[in-house]
C-alpha positions in Angstrom: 46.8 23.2 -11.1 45.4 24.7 -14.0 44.0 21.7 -15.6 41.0 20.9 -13.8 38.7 23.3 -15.7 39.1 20.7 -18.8 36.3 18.3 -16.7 33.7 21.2 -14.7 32.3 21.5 -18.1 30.9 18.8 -20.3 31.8 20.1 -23.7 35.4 19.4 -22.5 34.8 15.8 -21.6 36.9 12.8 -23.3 35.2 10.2 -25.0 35.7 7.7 -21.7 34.3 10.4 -19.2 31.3 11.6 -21.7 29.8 8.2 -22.7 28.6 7.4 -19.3 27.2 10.7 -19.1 24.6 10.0 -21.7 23.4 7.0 -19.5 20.4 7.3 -17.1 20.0 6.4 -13.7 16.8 4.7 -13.9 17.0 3.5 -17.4 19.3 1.5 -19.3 20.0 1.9 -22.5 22.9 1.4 -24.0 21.6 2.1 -27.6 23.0 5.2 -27.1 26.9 4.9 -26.0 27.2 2.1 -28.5 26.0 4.4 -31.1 28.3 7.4 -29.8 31.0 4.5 -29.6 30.6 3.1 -33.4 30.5 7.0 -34.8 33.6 8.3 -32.5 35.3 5.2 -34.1 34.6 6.2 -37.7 37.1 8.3 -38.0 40.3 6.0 -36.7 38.9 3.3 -39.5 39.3 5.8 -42.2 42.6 7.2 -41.1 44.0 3.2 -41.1 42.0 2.6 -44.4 43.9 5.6 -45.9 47.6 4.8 -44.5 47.3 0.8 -44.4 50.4 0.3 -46.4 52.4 2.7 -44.2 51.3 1.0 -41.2 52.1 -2.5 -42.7 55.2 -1.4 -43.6 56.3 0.1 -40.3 55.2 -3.1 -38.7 57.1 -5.3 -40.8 60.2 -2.6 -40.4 60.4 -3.0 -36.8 59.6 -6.7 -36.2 62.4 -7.9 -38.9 65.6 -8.5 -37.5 
């Protein structure tokens, strides 16, 4: 039962737990997430810009028959 310190602090939050915390109670705005959502995707973009033709060519590997 060790893993339950990951979520008492909020530097250890994932993405889907620590969005929500940037909302308010009384206010919304949802400026924010979306904006935490758009960067925190950055970096999967550039990683399938960067191996497209290995993706592409695993896909077509394992849908051939």
């Amino acid at each position: 039962m060790e893993f339950f310190w990951a979520l008492t602090s909020p530097e250890m939050y994932t993405l889907p737990v620590g969005i929500p915390t940037l909302m308010s109670t009384y206010l919304v705005d949802f400026v924010v997430p979306m904006t935490v959502n758009a960067v925190a995707s950055v970096p999967v973009i550039i990683l399938f810009i960067l191996f497209q033709r290995q993706i592409i060519q695993g896909i077509s590997f394992t849908g051939g028959k």
